[in-house]
C-alpha positions in Angstrom: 162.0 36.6 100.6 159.7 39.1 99.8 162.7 40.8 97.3 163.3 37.3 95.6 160.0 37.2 94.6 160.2 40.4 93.5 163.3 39.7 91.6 161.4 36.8 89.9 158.4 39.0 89.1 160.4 41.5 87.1 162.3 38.8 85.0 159.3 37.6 83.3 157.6 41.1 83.0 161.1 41.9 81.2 160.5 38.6 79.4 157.2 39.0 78.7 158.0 42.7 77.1 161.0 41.3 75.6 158.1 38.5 73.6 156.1 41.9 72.6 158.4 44.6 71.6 160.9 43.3 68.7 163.6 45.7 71.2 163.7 46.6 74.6 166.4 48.6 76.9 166.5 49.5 80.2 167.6 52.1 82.2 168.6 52.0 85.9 169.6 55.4 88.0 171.0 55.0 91.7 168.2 55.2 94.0 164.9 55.0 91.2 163.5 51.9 89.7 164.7 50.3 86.7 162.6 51.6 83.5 162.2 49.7 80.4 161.9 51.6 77.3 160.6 50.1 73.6 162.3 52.5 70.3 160.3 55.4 69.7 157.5 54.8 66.5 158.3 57.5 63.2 155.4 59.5 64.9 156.5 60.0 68.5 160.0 60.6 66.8 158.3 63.4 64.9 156.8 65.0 67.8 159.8 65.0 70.1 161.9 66.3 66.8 159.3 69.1 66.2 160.1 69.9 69.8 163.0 70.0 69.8 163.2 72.2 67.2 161.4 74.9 69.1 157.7 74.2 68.3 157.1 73.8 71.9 159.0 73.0 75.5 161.9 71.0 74.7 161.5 69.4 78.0 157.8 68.9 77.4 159.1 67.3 74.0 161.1 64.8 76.4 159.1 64.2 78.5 156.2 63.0 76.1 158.7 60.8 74.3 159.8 59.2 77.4 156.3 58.7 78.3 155.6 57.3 75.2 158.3 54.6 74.6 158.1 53.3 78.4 156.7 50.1 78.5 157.7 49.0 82.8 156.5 50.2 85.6 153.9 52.3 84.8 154.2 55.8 83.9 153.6 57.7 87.7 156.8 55.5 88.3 158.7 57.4 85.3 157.0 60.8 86.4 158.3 60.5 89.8 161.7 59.9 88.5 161.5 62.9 86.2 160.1 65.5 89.1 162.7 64.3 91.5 165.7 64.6 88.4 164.1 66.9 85.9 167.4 67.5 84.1 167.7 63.4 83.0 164.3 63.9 80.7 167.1 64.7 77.5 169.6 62.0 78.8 166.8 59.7 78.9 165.2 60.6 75.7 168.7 60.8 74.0 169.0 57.5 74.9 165.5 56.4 73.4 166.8 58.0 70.2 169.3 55.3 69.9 166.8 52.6 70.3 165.0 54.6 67.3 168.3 54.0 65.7 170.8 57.3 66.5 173.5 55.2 67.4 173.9 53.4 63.7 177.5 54.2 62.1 176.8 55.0 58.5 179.0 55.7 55.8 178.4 57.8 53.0 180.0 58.0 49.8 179.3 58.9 46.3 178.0 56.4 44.5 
């Protein structure tokens, strides 16, 4: 009973996150709780770029955007993810990059 009500306490979190952020994703792993992420504003995008490019840790860059875009459970939840799987900080924040809008199909031509 206990997990039903559970259950029914995450779907309207999730909906009530759905009403604030114009896009939400989540993330499961096998074994961790489910993490909801909201895309990544032009300035946190910025910061994990300039990361990325060498400016500081790239897994410190990760981390901080995944931090940053998580909007459920609350962030010791995401940081004990992260310490027991350091190595899915890039998959994860790959993944935000998307939501950011990475994963749009373009097509250029000369105009």
């Amino acid at each position: 009973m206990i997990e039903a009500e559970s259950t029914k306490a995450t779907k309207q979190i999730v909906q009530e996150l759905k009403e604030k952020h114009e896009e939400l994703a989540k993330l499961a792993m096998e074994g961790f709780a489910t993490l909801y992420f909201r895309p990544p504003t032009p300035g946190e995008w910025a910061r994990y770029v300039d990361g990325v490019k060498g400016k500081g840790s790239l897994q410190s860059a990760g981390k901080q955007l995944v931090l940053a875009c998580l909007v459920h459970p609350a962030a010791d939840v995401a940081e004990e993810v992260l310490r027991k799987k350091p190595a899915a900080v890039m998959p994860i924040a790959d993944a935000i990059g998307q939501l950011g809008g990475g994963d749009q199909e373009l097509e250029l031509s000369k105009a």
